[in-house]
C-alpha positions in Angstrom: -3.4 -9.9 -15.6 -4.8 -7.4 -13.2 -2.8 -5.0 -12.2 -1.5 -4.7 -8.3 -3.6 -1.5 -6.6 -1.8 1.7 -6.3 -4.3 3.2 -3.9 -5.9 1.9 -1.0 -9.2 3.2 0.3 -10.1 2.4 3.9 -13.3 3.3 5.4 -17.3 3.2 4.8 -19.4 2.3 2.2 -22.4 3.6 2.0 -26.0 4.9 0.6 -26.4 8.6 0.7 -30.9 9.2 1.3 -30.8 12.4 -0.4 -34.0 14.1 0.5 -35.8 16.7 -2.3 -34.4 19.7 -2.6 -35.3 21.5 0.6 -36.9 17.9 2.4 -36.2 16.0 4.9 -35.4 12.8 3.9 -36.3 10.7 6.9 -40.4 12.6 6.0 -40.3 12.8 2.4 -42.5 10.3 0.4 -40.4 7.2 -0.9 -40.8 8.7 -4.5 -39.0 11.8 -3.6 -36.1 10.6 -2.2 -32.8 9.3 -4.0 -30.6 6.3 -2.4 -27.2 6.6 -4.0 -24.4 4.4 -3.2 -21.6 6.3 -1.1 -19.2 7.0 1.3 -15.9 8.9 1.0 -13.4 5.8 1.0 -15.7 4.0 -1.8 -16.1 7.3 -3.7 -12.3 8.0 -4.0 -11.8 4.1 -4.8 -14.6 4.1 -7.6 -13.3 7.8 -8.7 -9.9 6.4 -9.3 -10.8 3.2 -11.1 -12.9 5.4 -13.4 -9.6 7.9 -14.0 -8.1 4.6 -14.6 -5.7 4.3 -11.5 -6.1 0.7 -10.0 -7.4 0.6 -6.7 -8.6 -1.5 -3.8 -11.2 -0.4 -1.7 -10.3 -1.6 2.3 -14.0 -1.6 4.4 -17.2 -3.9 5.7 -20.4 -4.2 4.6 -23.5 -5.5 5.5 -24.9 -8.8 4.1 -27.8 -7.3 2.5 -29.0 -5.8 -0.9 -26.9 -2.5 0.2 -23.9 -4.5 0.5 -24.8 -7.0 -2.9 -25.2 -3.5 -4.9 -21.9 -2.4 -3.6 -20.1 -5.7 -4.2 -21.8 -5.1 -8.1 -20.5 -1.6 -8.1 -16.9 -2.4 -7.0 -16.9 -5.4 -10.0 -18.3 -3.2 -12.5 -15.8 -0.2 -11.7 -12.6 -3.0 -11.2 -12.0 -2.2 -7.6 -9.9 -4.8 -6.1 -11.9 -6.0 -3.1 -9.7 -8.6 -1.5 -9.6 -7.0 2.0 -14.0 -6.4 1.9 -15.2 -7.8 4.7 -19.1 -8.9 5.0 -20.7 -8.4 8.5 -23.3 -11.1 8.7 -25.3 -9.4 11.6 -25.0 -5.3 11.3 -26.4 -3.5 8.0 -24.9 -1.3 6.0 -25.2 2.1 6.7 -27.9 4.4 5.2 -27.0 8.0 5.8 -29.8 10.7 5.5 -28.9 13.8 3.4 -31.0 17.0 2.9 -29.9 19.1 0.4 -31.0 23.0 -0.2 -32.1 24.6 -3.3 -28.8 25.1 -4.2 -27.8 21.6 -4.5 -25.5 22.4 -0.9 -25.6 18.8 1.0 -26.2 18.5 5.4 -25.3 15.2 7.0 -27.9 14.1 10.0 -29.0 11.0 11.2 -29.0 7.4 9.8 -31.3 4.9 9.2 -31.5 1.1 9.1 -29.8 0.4 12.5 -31.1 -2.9 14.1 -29.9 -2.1 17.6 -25.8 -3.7 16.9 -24.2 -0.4 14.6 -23.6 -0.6 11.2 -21.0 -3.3 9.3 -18.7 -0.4 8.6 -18.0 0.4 12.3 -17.1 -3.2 13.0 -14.2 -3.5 10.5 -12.1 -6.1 12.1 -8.1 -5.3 12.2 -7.0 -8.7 11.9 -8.3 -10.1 8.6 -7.2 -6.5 7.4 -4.1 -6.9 8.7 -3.6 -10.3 6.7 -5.2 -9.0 3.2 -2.5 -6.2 3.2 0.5 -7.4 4.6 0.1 -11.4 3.9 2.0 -13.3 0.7 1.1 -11.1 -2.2 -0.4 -8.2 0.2 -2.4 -5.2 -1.1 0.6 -3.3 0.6 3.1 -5.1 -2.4 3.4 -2.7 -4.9 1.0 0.0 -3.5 1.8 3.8 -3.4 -0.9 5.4 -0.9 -3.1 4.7 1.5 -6.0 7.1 1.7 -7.9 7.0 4.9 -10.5 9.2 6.6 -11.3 10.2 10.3 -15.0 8.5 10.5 -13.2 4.8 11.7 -11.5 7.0 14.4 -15.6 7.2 15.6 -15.6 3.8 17.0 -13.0 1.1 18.7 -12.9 -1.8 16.0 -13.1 0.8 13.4 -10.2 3.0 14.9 -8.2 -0.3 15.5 -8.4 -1.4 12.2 -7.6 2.0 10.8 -4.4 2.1 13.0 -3.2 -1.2 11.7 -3.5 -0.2 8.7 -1.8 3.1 8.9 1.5 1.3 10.9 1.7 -1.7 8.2 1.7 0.8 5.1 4.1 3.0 7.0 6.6 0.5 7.6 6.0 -0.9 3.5 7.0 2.6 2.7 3.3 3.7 1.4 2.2 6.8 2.1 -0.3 8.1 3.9 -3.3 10.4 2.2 -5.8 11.6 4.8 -8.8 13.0 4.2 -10.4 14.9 7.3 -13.5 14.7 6.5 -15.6 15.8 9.5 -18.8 14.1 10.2 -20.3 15.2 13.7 -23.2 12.6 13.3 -20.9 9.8 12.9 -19.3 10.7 16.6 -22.4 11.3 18.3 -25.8 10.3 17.0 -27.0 13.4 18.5 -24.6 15.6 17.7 -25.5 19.0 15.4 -24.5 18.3 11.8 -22.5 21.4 11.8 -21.1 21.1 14.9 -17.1 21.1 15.8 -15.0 18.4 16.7 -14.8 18.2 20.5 -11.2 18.5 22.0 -10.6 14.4 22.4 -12.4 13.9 19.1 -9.7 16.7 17.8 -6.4 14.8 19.8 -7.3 11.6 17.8 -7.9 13.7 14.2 -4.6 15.6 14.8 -2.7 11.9 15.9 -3.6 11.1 12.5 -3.1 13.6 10.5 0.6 13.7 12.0 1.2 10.4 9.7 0.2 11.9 6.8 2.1 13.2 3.5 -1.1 14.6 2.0 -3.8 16.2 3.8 -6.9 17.3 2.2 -9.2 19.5 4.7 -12.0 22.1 4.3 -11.3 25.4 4.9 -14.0 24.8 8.4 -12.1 22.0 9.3 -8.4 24.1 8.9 -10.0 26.5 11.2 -11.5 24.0 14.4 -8.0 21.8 14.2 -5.3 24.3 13.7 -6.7 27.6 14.0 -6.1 28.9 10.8 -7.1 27.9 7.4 -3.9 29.0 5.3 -2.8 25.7 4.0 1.1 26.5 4.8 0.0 27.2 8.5 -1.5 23.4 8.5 1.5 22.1 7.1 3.8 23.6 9.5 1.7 22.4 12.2 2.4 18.8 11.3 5.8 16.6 12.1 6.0 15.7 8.8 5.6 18.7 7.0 2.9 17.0 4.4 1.3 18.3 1.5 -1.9 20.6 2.3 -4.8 20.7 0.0 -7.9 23.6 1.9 -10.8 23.4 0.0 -13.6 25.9 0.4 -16.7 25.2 -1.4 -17.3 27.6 -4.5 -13.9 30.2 -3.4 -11.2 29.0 -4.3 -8.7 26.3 -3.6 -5.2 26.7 -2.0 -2.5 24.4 -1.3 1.2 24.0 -0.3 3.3 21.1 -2.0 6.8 21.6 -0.5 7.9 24.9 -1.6 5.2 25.4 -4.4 2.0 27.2 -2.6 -0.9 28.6 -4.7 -4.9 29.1 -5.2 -7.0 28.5 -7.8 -11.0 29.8 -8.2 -13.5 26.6 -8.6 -14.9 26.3 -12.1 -18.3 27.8 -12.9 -21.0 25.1 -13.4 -24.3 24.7 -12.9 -25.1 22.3 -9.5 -27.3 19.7 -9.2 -26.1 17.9 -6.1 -22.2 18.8 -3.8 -22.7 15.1 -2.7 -19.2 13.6 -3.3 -17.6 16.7 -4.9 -14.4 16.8 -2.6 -14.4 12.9 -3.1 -13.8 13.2 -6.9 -11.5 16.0 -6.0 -9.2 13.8 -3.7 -9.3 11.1 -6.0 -8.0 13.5 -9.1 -4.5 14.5 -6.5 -4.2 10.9 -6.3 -4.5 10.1 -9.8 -2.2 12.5 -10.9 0.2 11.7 -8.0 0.3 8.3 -9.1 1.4 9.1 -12.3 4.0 11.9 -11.3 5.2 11.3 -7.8 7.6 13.8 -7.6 5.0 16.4 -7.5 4.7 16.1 -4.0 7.8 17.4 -3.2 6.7 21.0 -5.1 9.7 21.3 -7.4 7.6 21.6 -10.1 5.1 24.2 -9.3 3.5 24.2 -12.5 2.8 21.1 -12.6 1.5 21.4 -9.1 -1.3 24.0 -10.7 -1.8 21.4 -13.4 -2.8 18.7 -10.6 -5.1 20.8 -8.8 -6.8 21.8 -12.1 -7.3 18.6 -13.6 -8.9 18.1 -9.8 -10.7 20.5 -9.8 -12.4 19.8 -12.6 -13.2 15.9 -11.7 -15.0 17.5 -9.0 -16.7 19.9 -11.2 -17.9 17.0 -13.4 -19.4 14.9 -10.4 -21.6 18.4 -9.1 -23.5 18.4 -12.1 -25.3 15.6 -11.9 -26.8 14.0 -8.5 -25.1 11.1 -6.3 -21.6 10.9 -5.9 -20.5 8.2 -8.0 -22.9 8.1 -10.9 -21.1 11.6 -12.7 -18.0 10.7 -11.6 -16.1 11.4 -15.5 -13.3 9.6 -17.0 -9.9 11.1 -17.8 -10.9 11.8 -21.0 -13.8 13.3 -20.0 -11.8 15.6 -17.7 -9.4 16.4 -20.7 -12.5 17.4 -22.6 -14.0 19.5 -19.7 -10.7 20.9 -19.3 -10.2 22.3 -22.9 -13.3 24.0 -22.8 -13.5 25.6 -19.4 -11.0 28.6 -18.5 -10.0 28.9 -14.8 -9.1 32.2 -13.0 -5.6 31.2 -11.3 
C-alpha cells in the first residue's frame, strides 16, 4: 500500500540549461551545455522521496518530452502525482542558467516559449482544488504544504496557489514557504539580480504571513523586511513562524520558537549551487516530519541537529552538477555526517 503524502510540493517543474562554466547558455554549442530536470517545488518533492518522506508533487507540465522525462522522474523517485496536471498547448519551461567558475548559478531568460507561456504558469485551481480536498484528498493525512513565490508571477498560477494555501489551512496543514526570488520569472526583462518591486513584495509578504516555516536568503531577508536576522523576520510575521536565513557559503541562522542559532556551511568542493537550498529545504521537512515538535524550539538541540543533517543534504547535492541527480539518501547523509565536523 502506498503510503498517504506528508508533503505537498506546489509549483514548477522544470529543466535548468546550465551553460559551461563561464557561458552563456543561450550561445554555447549544444555539446557544452547541460539540461537537467528542475525547479524548486520538484526538487524538494524528489529530495524528500529520496530521504524517504512520501511526497506529492502539486504542478503542470507541458505535453512534451520535458514533461514525459518528468512524469519518468516522479515514477522512478515515488512521487505521488495525482494533482499533475498536463497542458496540452504551452511547453514546459526551459530556464537558462550560467554558472561561474566557481560553480555559483545566475537565473536569466527562458527558452522554448511558443507565444502562449509555459504549462507551469497555467496551473488551473479547480482540478487542484478537487485532487486535494476531494474523497481521499492529498490534504487527508498530509502535514505541510511547501509552496514558493514564482505562481504569485502570473494570475492562474497565483489562483491556484491561493486555493491551495486556504484548503490546507482550514485541513490543519501547515504552511512551508520558500521565498525563493526569481526576477526573470516576474518580468522577462527584468535583471537577474534585481529586487522585488513594492507590489511584487505586498504579494510575497501576503504569503509569507500564512506560513509556519519560512526559508529565505539572507538577500531576500534584507529587500522584504529590512534586515536579515532571522528573529527580526519572524517578528515581522502574524504568525510568528519558524525562520530558516541562508547565506551561501557563511553560515546559516534560524529561530524555531525560542531556540535561535547559526551554524558555518560544510567545506566541500563545488561543482554546481544549482538546487543546493532545494535539498536544504527538503532536509527541515524531512526531519520535521519525523519530529514535529521541533518547530515549536523546545528542544534546541535537536533544532541544531535538523539544520545539520540539512545542511549537509545540501552539501551532498553541490558536489555534483544538476539539482536532482546528487541529491543523497538518508543514509548517505548519515555517512557524510559522521565524517564531516561542523563549526557551530
Amino acid at each position: 500500500m502506498v503510503a498517504s503524502p506528508s508533503v505537498l510540493c506546489l509549483g514548477e517543474a522544470l529543466v535548468d540549461r546550465l551553460g559551461p562554466p563561464g557561458g552563456d547558455p543561450a550561445t554555447a554549442d549544444p555539446d557544452q551545455i547541460d539540461d537537467r530536470l528542475g525547479g524548486a517545488p520538484a526538487n524538494v518533492a524528489c529530495a524528500l522521496a529520496r530521504l524517504g518522506t512520501p511526497v506529492a508533487f502539486l504542478g503542470r507540465l507541458g505535453q512534451d518530452p520535458i514533461g514525459e522525462a518528468f512524469a519518468g522522474l516522479f515514477a522512478g523517485r515515488g512521487v505521488n502525482t495525482a494533482a499533475l496536471q498536463w497542458d496540452p498547448r504551452r511547453p514546459s519551461r526551459v530556464v537558462l542558467v550560467r554558472r561561474d567558475r566557481q560553480g555559483d548559478r545566475q537565473f536569466g531568460g527562458f527558452a522554448g516559449d511558443r507565444g502562449d507561456g509555459f504549462a507551469d504558469e497555467a496551473l488551473e485551481a479547480e482540478p487542484l482544488a478537487a485532487a486535494l480536498a476531494g474523497d481521499g484528498g492529498l490534504l487527508h493525512g498530509a502535514a505541510w504544504l511547501l509552496v514558493g513565490t514564482i505562481p504569485l508571477a502570473r494570475p492562474a498560477a497565483a489562483a491556484a496557489l491561493r486555493r491551495a494555501v486556504a484548503l490546507a489551512a482550514a485541513a490543519g496543514v501547515a504552511i512551508a514557504v520558500d521565498v525563493n526570488w526569481r526576477p526573470t520569472f516576474w518580468d522577462g526583462a527584468a535583471a537577474p539580480d534585481a529586487p522585488p518591486s513594492e507590489a511584487q513584495q505586498q504579494l510575497i509578504l501576503e504569503l509569507l504571513g500564512q506560513a509556519a516555516l519560512v526559508k529565505c536568503a539572507a538577500e531576500e531577508a534584507l529587500w522584504l523586511f529590512g534586515r536579515t536576522s532571522p528573529e527580526a523576520v519572524r517578528q515581522a510575521l502574524p504568525r510568528r513562524p519558524a525562520v530558516v536565513v541562508t547565506d551561501g557559503a557563511n553560515p546559516v541562522r534560524w529561530t524555531f520558537g525560542a531556540a535561535t542559532g547559526e551554524l558555518a556551511a560544510f567545506l566541500v568542493a563545488v561543482a554546481d549551487t544549482t538546487g543546493a537550498g532545494d535539498a536544504f529545504t527538503a532536509g527541515v521537512l524531512h526531519g520535521l516530519c519525523a519530529r514535529p515538535s521541533l518547530l515549536r524550539g523546545e528542544d534546541p538541540a535537536g533544532v541544531v541537529e535538523l539544520i545539520r543533517f540539512a545542511s549537509a543534504c545540501g552539501a551532498l547535492v553541490c558536489q555534483a552538477p544538476g539539482a536532482i541527480d546528487p541529491q543523497p539518501s538518508a543514509e548517505a547523509v548519515a555517512g557524510f555526517l559522521s565524517g564531516h565536523w561542523q563549526r557551530p
